[in-house]
C-alpha positions as CSV (number, residue, x, y, z in Angstrom):
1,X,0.0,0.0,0.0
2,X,2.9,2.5,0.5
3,X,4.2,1.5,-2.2
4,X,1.3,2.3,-4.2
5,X,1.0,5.8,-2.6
6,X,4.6,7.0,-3.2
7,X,4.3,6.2,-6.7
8,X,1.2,8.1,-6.7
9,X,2.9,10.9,-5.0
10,X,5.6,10.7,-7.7
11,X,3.4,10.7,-10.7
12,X,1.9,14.1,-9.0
13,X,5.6,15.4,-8.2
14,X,6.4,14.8,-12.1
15,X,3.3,16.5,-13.5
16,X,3.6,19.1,-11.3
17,X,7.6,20.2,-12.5
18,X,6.0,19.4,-16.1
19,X,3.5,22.3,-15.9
20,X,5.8,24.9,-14.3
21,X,8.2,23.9,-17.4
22,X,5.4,24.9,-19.6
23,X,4.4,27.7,-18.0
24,X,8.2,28.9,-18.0
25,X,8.2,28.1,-21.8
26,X,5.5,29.4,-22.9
27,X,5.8,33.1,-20.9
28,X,9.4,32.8,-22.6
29,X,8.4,32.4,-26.5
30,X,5.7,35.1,-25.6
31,X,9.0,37.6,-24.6
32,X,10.6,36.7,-27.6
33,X,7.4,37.6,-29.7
34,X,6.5,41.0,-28.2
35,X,10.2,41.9,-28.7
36,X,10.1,40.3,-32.3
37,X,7.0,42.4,-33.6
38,X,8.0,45.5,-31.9
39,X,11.4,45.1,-33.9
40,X,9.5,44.5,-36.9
41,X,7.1,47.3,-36.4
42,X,10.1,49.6,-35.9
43,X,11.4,48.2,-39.3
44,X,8.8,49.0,-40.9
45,X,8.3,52.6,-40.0
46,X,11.7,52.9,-40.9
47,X,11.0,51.5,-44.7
48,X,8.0,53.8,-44.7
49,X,9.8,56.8,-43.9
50,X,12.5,56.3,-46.3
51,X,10.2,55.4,-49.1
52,X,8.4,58.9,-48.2
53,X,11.6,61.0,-48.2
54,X,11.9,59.3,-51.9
55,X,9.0,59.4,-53.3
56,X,8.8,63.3,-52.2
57,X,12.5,63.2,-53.8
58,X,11.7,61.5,-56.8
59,X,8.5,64.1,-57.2
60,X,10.8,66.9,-57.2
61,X,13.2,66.3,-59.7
62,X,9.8,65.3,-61.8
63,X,8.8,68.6,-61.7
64,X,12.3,70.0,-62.2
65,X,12.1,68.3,-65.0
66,X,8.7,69.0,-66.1
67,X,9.5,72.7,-66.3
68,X,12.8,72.3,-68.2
69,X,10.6,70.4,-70.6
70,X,7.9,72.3,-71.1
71,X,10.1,76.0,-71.4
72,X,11.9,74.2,-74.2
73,X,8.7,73.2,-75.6
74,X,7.5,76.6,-75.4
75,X,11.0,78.5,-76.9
76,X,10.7,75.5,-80.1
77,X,6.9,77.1,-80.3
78,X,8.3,80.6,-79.8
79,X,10.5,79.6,-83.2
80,X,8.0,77.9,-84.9
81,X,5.6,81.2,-84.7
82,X,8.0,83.5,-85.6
83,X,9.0,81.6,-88.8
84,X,5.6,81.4,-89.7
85,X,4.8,84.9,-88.8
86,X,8.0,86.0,-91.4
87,X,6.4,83.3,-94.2
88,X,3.4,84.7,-94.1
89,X,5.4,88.1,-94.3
90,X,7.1,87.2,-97.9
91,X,3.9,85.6,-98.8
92,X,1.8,89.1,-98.6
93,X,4.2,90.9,-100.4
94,X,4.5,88.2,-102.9
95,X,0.6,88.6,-103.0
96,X,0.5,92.5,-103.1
97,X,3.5,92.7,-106.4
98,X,0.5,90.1,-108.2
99,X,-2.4,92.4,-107.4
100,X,0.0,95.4,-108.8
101,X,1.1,93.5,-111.9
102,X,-2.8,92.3,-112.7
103,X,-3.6,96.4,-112.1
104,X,-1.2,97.2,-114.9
105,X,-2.2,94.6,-117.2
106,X,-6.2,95.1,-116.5
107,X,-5.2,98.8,-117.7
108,X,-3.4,97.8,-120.9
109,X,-6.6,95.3,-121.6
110,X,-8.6,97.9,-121.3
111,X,-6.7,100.6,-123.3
112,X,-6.3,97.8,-126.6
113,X,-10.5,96.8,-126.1
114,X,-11.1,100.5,-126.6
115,X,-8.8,100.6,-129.6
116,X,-10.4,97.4,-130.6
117,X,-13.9,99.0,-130.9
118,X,-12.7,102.4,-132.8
119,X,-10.5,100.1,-135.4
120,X,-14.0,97.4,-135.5
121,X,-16.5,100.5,-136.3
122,X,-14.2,101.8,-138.7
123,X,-14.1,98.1,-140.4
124,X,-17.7,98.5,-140.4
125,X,-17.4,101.6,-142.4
126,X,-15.3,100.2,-144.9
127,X,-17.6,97.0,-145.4
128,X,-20.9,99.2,-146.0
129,X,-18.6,101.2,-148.5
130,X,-17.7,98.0,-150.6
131,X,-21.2,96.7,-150.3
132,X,-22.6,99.2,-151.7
133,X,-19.7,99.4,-154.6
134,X,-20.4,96.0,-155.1
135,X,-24.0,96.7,-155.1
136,X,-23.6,99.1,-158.0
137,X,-21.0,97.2,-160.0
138,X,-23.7,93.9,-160.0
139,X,-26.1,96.7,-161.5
140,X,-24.3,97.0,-164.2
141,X,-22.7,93.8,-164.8
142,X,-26.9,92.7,-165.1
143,X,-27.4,95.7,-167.9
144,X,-24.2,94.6,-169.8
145,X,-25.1,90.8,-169.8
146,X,-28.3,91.2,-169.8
147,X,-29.2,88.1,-167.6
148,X,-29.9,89.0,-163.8
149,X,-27.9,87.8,-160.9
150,X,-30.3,84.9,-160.2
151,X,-30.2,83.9,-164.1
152,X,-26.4,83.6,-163.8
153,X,-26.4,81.3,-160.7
154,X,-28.5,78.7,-162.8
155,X,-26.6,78.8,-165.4
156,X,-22.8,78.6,-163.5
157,X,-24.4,75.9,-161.1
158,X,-26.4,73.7,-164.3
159,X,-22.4,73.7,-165.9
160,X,-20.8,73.2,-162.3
161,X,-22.9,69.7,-161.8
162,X,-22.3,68.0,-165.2
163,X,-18.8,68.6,-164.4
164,X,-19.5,67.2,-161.2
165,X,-21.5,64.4,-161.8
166,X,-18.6,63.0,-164.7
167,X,-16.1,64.1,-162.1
168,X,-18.0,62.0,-159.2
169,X,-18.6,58.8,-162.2
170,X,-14.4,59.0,-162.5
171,X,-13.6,58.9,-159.1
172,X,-16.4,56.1,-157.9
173,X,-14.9,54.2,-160.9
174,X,-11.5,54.9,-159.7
175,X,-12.1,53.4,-155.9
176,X,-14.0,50.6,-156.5
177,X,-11.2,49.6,-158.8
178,X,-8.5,50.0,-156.1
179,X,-10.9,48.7,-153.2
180,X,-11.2,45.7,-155.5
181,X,-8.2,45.5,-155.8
182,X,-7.0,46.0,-152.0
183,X,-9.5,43.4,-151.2
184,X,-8.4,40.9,-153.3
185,X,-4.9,41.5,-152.3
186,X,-6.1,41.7,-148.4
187,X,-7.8,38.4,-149.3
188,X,-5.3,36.3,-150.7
189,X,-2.8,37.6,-147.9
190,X,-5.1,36.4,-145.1
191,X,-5.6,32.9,-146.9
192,X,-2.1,32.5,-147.8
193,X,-1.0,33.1,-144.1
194,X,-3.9,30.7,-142.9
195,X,-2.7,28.1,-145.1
196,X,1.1,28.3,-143.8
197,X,0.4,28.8,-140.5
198,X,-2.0,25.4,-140.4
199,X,-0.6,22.2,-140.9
200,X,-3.5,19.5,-140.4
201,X,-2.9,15.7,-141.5
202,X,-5.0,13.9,-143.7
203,X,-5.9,10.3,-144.1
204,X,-7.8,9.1,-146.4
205,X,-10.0,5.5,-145.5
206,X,-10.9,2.8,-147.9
207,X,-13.5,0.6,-147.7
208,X,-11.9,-2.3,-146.4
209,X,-9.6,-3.2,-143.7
210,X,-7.2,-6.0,-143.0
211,X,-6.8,-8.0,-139.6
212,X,-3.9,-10.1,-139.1
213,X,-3.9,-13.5,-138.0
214,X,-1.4,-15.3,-135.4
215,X,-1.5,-18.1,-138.3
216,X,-3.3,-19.9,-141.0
217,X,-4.8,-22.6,-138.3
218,X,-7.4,-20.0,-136.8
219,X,-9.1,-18.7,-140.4
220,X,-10.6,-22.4,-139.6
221,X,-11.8,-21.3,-136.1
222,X,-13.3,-18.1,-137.4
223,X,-15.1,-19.8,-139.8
224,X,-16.4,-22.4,-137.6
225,X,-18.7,-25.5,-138.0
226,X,-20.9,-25.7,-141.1
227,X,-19.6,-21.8,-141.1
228,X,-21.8,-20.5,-138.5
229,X,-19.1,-18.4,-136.8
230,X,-18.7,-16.5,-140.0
231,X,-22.4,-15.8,-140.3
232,X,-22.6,-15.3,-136.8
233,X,-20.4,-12.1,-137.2
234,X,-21.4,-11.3,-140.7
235,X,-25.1,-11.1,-139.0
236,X,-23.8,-9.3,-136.0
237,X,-22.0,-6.3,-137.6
238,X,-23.3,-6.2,-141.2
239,X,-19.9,-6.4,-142.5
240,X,-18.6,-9.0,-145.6
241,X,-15.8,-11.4,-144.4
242,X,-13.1,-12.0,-147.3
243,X,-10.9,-15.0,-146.4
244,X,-9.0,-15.9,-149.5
245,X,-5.5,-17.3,-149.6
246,X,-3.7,-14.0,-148.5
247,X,-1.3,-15.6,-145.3
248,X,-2.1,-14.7,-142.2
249,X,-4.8,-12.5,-143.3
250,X,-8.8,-11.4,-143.2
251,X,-10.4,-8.4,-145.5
252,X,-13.3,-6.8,-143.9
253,X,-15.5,-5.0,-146.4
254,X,-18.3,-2.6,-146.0
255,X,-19.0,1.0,-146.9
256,X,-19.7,2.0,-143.6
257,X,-16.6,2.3,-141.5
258,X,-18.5,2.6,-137.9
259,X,-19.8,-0.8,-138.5
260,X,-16.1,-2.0,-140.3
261,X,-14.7,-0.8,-136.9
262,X,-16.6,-3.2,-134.5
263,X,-16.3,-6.1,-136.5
264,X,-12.0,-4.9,-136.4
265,X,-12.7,-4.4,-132.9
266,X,-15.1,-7.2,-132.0
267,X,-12.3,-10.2,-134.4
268,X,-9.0,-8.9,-132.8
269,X,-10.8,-9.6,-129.1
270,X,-12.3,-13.5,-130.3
271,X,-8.8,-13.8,-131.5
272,X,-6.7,-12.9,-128.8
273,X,-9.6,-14.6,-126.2
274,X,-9.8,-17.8,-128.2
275,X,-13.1,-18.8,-127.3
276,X,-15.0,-18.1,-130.8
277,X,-18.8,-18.8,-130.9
278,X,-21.9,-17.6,-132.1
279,X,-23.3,-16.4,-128.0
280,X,-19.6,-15.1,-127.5
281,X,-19.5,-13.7,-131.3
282,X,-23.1,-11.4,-130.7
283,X,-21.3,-10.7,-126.6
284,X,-18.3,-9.2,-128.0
285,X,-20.1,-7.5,-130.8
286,X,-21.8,-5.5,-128.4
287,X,-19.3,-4.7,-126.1
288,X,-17.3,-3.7,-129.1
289,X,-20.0,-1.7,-130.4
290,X,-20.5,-0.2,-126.6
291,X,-16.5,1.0,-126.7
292,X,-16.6,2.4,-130.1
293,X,-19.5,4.8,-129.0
294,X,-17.3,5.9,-126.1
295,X,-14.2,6.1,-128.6
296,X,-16.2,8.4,-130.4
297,X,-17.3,10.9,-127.4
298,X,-13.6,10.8,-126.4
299,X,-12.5,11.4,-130.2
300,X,-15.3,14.9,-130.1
301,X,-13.9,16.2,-126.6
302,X,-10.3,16.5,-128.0
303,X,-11.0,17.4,-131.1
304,X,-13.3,20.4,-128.7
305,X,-10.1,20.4,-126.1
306,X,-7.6,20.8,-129.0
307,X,-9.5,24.0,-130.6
308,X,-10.1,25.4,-127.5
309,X,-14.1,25.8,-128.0
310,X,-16.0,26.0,-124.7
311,X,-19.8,25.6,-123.4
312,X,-20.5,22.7,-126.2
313,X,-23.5,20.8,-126.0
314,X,-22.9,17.0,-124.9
315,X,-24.9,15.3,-127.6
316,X,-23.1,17.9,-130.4
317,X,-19.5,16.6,-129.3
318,X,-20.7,12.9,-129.6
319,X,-21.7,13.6,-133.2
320,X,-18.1,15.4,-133.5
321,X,-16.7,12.0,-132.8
322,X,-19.2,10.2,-134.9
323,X,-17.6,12.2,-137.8
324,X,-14.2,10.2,-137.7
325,X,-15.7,7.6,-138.9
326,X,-17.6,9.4,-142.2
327,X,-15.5,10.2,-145.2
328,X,-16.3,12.7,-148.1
329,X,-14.2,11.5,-151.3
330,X,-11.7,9.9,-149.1
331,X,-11.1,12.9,-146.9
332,X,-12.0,12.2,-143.4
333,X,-14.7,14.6,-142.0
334,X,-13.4,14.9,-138.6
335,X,-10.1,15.9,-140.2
336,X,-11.5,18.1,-142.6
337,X,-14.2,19.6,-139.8
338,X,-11.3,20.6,-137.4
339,X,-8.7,22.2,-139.9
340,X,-12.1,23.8,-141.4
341,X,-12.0,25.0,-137.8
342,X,-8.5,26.3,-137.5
343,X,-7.9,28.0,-140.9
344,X,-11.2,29.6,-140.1
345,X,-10.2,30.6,-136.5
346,X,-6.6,31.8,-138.1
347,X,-8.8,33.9,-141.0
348,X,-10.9,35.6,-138.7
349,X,-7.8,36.4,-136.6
350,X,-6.5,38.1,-139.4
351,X,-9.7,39.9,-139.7
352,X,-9.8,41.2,-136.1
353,X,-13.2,39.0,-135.7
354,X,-14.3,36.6,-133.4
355,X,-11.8,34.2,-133.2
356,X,-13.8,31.3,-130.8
357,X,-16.9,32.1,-132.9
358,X,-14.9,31.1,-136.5
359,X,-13.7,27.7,-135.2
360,X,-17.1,27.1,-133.9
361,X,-18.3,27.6,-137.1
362,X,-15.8,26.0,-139.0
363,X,-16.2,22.9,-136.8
364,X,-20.2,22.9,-137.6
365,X,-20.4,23.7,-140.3
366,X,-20.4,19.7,-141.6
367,X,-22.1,18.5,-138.5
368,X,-25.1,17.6,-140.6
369,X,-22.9,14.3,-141.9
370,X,-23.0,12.3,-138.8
371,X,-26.5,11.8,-139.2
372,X,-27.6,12.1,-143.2
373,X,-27.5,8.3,-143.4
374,X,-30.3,8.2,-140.9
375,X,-31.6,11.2,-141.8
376,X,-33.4,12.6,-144.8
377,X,-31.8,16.0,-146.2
378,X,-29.0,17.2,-147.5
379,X,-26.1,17.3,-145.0
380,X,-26.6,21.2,-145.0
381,X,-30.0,21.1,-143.9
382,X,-29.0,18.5,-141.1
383,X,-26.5,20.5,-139.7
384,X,-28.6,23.9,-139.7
385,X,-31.6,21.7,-137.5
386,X,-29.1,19.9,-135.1
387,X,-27.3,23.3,-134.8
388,X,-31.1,24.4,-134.1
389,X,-32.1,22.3,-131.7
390,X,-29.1,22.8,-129.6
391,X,-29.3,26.2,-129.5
392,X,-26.1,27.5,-131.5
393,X,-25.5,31.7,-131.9
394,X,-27.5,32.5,-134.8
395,X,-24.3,33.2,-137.1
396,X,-23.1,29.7,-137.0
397,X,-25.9,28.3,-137.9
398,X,-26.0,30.8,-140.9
399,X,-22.6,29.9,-141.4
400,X,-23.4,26.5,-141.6
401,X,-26.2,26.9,-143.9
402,X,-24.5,28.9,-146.3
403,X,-21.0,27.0,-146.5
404,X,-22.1,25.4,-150.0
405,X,-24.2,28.4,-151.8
406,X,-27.6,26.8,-150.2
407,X,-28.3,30.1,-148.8
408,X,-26.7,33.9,-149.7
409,X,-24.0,34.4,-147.3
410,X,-24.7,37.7,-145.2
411,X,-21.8,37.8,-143.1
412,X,-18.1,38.1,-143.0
413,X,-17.9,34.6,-140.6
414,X,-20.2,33.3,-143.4
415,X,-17.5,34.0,-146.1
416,X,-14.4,32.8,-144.0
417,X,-16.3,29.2,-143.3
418,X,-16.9,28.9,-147.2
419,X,-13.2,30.0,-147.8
420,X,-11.7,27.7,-145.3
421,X,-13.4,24.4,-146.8
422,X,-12.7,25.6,-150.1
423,X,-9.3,24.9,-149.0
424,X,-9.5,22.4,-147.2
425,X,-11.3,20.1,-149.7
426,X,-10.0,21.8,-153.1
427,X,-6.3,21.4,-151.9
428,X,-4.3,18.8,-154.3
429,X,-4.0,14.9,-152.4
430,X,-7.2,16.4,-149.6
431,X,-9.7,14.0,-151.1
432,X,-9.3,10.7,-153.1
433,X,-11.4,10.6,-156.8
434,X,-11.8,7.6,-159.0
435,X,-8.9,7.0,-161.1
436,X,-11.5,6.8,-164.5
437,X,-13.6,9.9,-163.5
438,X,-10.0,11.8,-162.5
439,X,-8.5,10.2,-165.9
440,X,-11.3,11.3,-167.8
441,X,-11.2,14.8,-166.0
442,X,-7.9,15.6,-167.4
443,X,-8.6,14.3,-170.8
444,X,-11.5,16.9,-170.9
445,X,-9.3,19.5,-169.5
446,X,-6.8,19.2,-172.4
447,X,-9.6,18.7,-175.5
448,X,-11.4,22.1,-174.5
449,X,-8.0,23.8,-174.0
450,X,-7.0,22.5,-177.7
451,X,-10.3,22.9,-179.7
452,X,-9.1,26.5,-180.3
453,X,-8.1,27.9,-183.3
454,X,-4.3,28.8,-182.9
455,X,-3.6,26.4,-179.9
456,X,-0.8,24.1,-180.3
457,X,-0.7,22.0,-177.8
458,X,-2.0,21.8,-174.3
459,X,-1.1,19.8,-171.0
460,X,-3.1,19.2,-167.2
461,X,-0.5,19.4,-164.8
462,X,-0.6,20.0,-161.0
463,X,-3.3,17.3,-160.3
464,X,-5.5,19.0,-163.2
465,X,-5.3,22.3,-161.0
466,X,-3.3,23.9,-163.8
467,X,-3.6,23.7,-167.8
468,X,-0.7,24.8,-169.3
469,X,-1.4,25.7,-173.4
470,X,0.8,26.1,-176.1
471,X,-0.1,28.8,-179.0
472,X,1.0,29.3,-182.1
473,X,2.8,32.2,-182.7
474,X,2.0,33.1,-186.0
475,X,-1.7,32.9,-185.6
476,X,-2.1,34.7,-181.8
477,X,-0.2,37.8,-181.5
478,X,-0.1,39.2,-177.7
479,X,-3.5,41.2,-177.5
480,X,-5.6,37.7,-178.7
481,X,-3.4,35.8,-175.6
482,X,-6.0,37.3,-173.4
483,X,-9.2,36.8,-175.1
484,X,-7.6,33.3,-175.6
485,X,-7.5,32.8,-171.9
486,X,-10.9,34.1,-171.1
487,X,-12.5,32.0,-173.6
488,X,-10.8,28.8,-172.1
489,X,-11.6,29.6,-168.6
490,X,-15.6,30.2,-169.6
491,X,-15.6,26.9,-171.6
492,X,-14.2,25.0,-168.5
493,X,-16.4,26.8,-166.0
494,X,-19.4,25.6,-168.6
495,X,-18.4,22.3,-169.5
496,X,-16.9,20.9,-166.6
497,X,-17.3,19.8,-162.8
498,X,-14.1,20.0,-161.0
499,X,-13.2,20.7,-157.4
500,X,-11.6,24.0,-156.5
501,X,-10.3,26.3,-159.2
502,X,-7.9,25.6,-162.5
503,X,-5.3,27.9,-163.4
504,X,-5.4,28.3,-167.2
505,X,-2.0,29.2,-168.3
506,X,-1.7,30.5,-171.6
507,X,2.3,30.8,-173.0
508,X,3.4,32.3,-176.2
509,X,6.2,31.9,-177.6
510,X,8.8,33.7,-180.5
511,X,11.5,32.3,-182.1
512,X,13.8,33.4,-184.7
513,X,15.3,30.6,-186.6
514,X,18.8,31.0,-188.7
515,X,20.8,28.8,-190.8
516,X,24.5,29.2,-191.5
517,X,25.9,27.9,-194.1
C-alpha cells in the first residue's frame, strides 16, 4: 500500500515540475514575440519613412524636369511662330506685287479693247462702202449681160454639176477599182497566211480493212462449223468477211466504216480470247460496239479540247466523234471539220473578228454528216436543225447553212467558213477521186484547152489544177493571148465539174530561126 502511494505521489511530483516547465516556456516564447514584432514594427516605420523621403525626392526632380521640358517646348513654339509669322510676311508681299502686276495689265486690256472698238467700227465703215460698190457694180454687170444675178447662178451651177457628176462617175470608178483591188490582195494575204500557218494531216480510209492472223490454223476457227461463226459475225456487224488465200490474213469489207470498226474491234478480241462462238461472237459485238461509242465521245472532246471551243452541248460533241468515222471522197470529216475550224479561226484572226466564234463555225459547219444516213436532207439542212435544236448563236448556224451556196452568205464569218473548206477540200491529195472519172477529167481538161483555133498543144498538170497551153505564134499575136485565156476559162467553167479552181496558163512563144551555111 505504501508503495502504491509514493508512486502516486511521484506521478503528482512529475506533472507538477511538467507544468511549471510549460508555463516557464511558454511566458518565454511570448517575450521573444513581443520583442520580435516590436522590432519589426520599428522596421517598418523605418521603410516607410524612407520610401516617403523618396517618393517626395523623386516628385521633385519630376517637376524639375517638367518645367525644363515644357520651357523648351515653349522656346521650339516661340521659333515655330516667328517663322511662320515672317512666311506669311514674304507671302503678302508676294501677294500684293501680283495684285499690282494684274492692275497694270487690266489697264493695258482695257486701253487695246477700246482701240479694238474704234479700229471694228471703222471696219464697219469700210464693209458698207464696198457693199454698196459692189451693189452698183452687180447693177451693171446685169445691164451689160443682160441676164440677172439669179439667171447667172442657174446657169454657173447647171455647168458646175455636169462637171460634177462626170467628175464623181471618174472617181467612184476609180475606188472601186483600187478597193477591189486591195481586197483581193487583203484576201489572198489572209488565206495565204492561214494556209502556212496550219498544218493539219489527212488520211484518207478505204472501204476495207485488214486483220492479221497469229497463223493460218485459226481462219478455220473463225469460220467455224458448217460456217456459222462466219455468219454469226457477218449477221452481227453487217460487214462481208473475205478469207482468201492471203497468209495470215482477213479483208473486212463494207461501206460504212463505224460498222467496219466493231467487226475490227469485236475479231481482234475473239482472236486474242480464243473462245469463238456464235453467243460469245453477238457478246463481244456488243461490247465492241458499246466502246466504239465511247471512242467516239472521247474522239469529239479532244478534237473540242484541241480548238479550245468552250460551253458545247454533250450530244453535239458525240456527233463530233461520230464524224471520224464518215468520209467525203476519201477525206476524213473529222479531219477536214477541225482544220475547217483552225484556218477559219486563223482567217478571222486576221480579220480582227471573233476568233472562238470562227472555229465554232468552222467545226459545224459539216455536223449535218454524222446523221444524213439516218436522216433525210441534204447534209446542209441536217447541220442547220441539229445546230437548231441545240441552240447555237444564230451566225453559225447561218454559217453552216451557207457554206455550199444553199443560202446567200450575209456575213463576214459566213465568207471565212466557205473559204476555209474551199481549202481544205480543193487542196491537191485532200480527197481521193476515181482513177477513171480523174483520168477522164484531165482528158477533158486538155480537149477544150486544144479545140481553139491557134492552140498548139496543151497539158493538165498540178493534179488537173493547172492547164498549161501552147499557142502558135503566128496565128495569136499578144493582145488575142487574153481573149484566148478568157475564152478557155468560160468553156471550163461551162463544160466541166471539177473541185476548186484551175489555173489556165496560156504561154506564147517567138522564135527566130537562122541557118549558116
Amino acid at each position: 500500500m505504501t508503495a502504491w502511494i509514493i508512486a502516486g505521489l511521484a506521478v503528482v511530483a512529475a506533472i507538477v515540475s511538467s507544468y511549471v516547465c510549460f508555463r516557464f516556456g511558454y511566458r518565454k516564447r511570448q517575450t521573444e514575440a513581443e520583442s520580435m514584432i516590436g522590432s519589426a514594427e520599428e522596421e517598418a516605420k523605418r521603410i516607410v519613412n524612407d520610401a516617403i523621403k523618396t517618393a517626395s525626392q523623386k516628385r521633385k526632380e519630376a517637376v524639375v524636369e517638367a518645367k525644363e521640358q515644357a520651357f523648351k517646348l515653349r522656346a521650339e513654339a516661340d521659333k515655330e511662330i516667328k517663322e511662320r509669322r515672317s512666311e506669311i510676311s514674304r507671302q503678302e508681299n508676294r501677294l500684293n506685287q501680283k495684285e499690282e502686276n494684274l492692275d497694270r495689265k487690266t489697264a493695258a486690256l482695257e486701253k487695246k479693247e477700246e482701240d479694238l472698238k474704234s479700229r471694228s467700227q471703222l471696219v464697219e465703215a469700210r464693209l458698207d462702202e464696198v457693199e454698196q460698190i459692189k451693189a452698183r457694180q452687180m447693177d451693171k454687170l446685169e445691164t451689160i449681160a443682160g441676164m440677172t444675178q439669179d439667171d447667172a447662178k442657174e446657169v454657173l451651177l447647171a455647168k458646175l454639176d455636169e462637171e460634177l457628176v462626170h467628175e464623181k462617175a471618174m472617181r467612184v470608178a476609180a475606188y472601186e477599182t483600187n478597193l477591189k483591188d486591195e481586197a483581193e490582195t487583203m484576201a489572198r494575204k489572209i488565206i495565204g497566211q492561214a494556209i502556212a500557218r496550219c498544218a493539219a494531216d489527212h488520211s484518207s480510209d478505204a472501204t476495207v480493212s485488214v486483220v492479221s492472223l497469229p497463223s493460218d490454223e485459226m481462219k478455220g476457227r473463225i469460220i467455224g462449223r458448217e460456217g456459222r461463226n462466219i455468219r454469226a459475225l457477218e449477221t452481227a456487224t453487217g460487214v462481208d468477211l473475205i478469207i482468201d488465200d492471203t497468209p495470215e490474213a482477213i479483208t473486212l469489207s463494207s461501206f460504212d466504216q463505224t460498222r467496219r470498226e466493231v467487226a475490227r474491234m469485236a475479231l481482234e478480241k475473239l482472236i486474242g480470247d480464243g473462245r469463238i462462238h456464235p453467243a460469245r461472237i453477238e457478246e463481244v459485238v456488243e461490247k465492241c460496239r458499246r466502246d466504239l461509242e465511247m471512242q467516239m465521245k472521247r474522239d469529239g472532246e479532244h478534237a473540242v479540247m484541241e480548238l479550245g471551243i468552250h460551253s458545247l452541248h454533250p450530244d453535239l460533241t458525240k456527233l463530233i466523234g461520230r464524224l471520224k468515222y464518215r468520209t467525203s471522197f476519201g477525206q476524213n470529216v473529222l479531219n477536214h471539220s477541225v482544220e475547217v475550224a483552225w484556218l477559219s479561226g486563223l482567217m478571222a484572226a486576221e480579220m480582227g473578228l471573233n476568233v472562238q466564234q470562227a472555229r465554232r463555225a468552222g467545226l459545224l459547219h459539216d455536223i449535218g454528216k454524222a446523221l444524213d444516213h439516218e436522216i433525210e436532207g441534204s447534209h446542209v439542212q441536217i447541220g442547220v436543225d441539229i445546230c437548231r435544236k441545240y441552240k447555237e448563236n444564230p451566225a453559225v448556224i447561218h454559217a453552216v447553212e451557207a457554206h455550199h451556196n444553199d443560202v446567200e452568205p450575209k456575213t463576214p464569218l459566213a465568207f471565212i467558213v466557205m473559204a476555209a473548206d474551199a481549202i481544205s477540200a480543193a487542196r491537191p491529195g485532200a480527197r481521193r477521186e476515181n482513177l477513171e472519172s480523174y483520168i477522164k477529167r484531165l482528158e477533158n481538161l486538155e480537149e477544150i484547152s486544144c479545140s481553139f483555133e491557134g492552140v498548139e498543144s496543151a497539158f493538165a498538170v498540178q493534179a488537173g489544177r493547172e492547164v498549161r497551153i501552147m499557142v502558135k505564134p503566128d496565128q495569136i499575136n499578144d493582145d488575142s493571148l487574153i481573149l484566148l485565156a478568157r475564152s478557155i476559162t468560160k468553156k471550163i467553167e461551162d463544160e466541166l465539174d471539177y473541185p476548186g479552181q484551175i489555173k489556165v496558163n496560156v504561154i506564147r512563144e517567138s522564135r527566130a530561126v537562122e541557118f549558116a551555111k
